[in-house]
N, C-alpha and C positions, 0 to 999 in steps of 0.2 A: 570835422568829425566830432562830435561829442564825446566828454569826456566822461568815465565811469569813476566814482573817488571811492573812495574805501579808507576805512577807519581803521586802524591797528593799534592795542594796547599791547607796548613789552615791558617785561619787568627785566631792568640790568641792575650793574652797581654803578654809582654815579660819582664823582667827586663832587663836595659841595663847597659853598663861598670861602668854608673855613677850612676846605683845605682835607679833611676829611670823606671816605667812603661811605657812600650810604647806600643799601637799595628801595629803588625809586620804581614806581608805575607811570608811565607817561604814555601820551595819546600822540598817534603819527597820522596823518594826511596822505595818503598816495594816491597819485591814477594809475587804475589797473585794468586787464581786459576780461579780469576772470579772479575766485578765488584764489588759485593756484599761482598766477600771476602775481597776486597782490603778495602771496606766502613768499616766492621767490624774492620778491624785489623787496621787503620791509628787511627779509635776512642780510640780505644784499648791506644795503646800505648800514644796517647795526654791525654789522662786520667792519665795517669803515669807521664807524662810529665808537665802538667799543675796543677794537684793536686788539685784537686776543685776548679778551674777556667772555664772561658767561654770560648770557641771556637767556631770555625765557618769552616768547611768543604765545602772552593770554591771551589774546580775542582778535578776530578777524571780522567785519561784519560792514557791509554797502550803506555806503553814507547817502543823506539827503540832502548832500553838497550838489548843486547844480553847477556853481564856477567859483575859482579864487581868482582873487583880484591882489598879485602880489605887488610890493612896492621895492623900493630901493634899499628903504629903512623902515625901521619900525621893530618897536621894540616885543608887541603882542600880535594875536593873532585874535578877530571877534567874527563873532556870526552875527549874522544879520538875517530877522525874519523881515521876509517883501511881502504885504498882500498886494494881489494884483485883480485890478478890475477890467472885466471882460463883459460883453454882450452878449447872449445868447439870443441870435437873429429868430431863432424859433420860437423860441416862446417867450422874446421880448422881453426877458430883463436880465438885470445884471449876473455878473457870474463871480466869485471871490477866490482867488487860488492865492495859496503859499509856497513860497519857493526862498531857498537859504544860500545864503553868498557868505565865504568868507574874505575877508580884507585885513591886511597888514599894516597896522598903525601905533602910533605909540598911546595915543586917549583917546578917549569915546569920540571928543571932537573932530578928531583929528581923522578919525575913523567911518565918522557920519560925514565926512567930505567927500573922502576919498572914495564911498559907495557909492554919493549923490553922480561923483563925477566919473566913474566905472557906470553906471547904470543909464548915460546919456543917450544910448543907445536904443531905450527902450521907448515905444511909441503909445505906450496905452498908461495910464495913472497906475500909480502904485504909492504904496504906504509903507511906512519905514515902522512896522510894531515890534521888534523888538532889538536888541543891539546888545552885545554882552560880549565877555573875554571869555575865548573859548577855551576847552581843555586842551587843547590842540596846540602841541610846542611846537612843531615842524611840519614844511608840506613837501612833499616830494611828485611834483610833475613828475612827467616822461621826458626822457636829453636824448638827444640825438645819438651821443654816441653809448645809449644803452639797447640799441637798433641794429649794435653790428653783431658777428659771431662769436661766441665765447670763446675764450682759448683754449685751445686743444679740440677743436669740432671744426671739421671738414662737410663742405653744403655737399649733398649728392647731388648732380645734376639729373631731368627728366627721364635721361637713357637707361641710368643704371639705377634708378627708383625700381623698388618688385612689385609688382599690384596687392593692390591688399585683399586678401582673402574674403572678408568680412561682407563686400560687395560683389554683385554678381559680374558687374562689366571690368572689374577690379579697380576702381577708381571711386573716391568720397568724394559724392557730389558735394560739401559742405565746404570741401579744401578750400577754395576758392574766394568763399563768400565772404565779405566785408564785412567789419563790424557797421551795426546798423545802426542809422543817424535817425534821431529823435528831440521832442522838445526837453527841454530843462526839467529836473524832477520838479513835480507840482504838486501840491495836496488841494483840494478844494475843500474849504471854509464856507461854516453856515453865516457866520455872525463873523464883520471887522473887530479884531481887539484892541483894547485900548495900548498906545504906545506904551514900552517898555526898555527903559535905558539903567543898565546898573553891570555892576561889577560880580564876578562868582569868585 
């Protein structure tokens, strides 16, 4: 199943190198399956994170992360813009799309490896145009055990479920249906750029 990421800027207080409170703007990384999804879970974890502190939840908004590519170590976190070259069998030429990975490395080096060797998978040419440290402190996949049922919530089972009104045969046809699987987010590009490797 593909994954949806979502960007999240909060504003907390932070302690810094020296020991000291500050408040800080920093940028989160989640997969989510929906706005409200992504709301729940960024809380979720700054709750963990801040420990009976205030924060502030400025911006919410769907990334054009296609995949991360997490490591073991690695001190930053960079985006990597791919152009990718495609056929178009119809009208006989080539086709140019962008698509962004992020990968956990400690330098650009280090980071232009570890995408070459995440990206082995791929069967058609691509170009590595751009490579930068993203704003991005932390990514927060989906875990297993954030799958199970919250505490204090009892699942109803089908019997004692009431129909929902809303529908005529009292059932949402919608209930059911999967999140729907699709390609990686793509942009399609008139002009190849020239490579772009540097620090923000």
């Amino acid at each position: 199943m593909m994954q949806t990421w979502f960007e999240s800027k909060v504003k907390y207080s932070k302690v810094s190198q020296t020991g000291k409170e500050q408040m800080v703007t920093e940028s989160f990384l989640l997969d989510a399956v929906s706005y409200t999804d992504a709301e729940t879970r960024i809380i979720r974890k700054m709750q963990e994170m801040v420990r009976g502190g205030e924060f502030q939840i400025v911006d919410i908004k769907k990334s054009k992360i296609a995949e991360v590519f997490p490591f073991e170590n690695g001190e930053w976190w960079f985006k990597a813009t791919i152009n990718l070259v495609t056929v178009d069998e119809d009208a006989g030429k080539e086709k140019k799309m962008r698509t962004y990975y992020m990968i956990m490395a400690d330098d650009l080096k280090e980071a232009l490896l570890r995408l070459e060797e995440s990206l082995e998978f791929l069967v058609i040419p691509y170009v590595v145009s751009a490579l930068t440290v993203s704003t991005i402190v932390d990514v927060f996949p989906y875990e297993a055990s954030e799958s199970g049922i919250p505490s204090g919530y009892v699942p109803l089972d089908k019997e004692s479920r009431k129909d929902n009104p809303i529908f005529t045969d009292g059932k949402n046809p919608f209930e059911d249906e999967e999140k729907p699987e699709g390609n990686p987010i793509e942009e399609d590009i008139d002009e190849a750029q020239e490579p772009e490797f540097s620090v923000e």
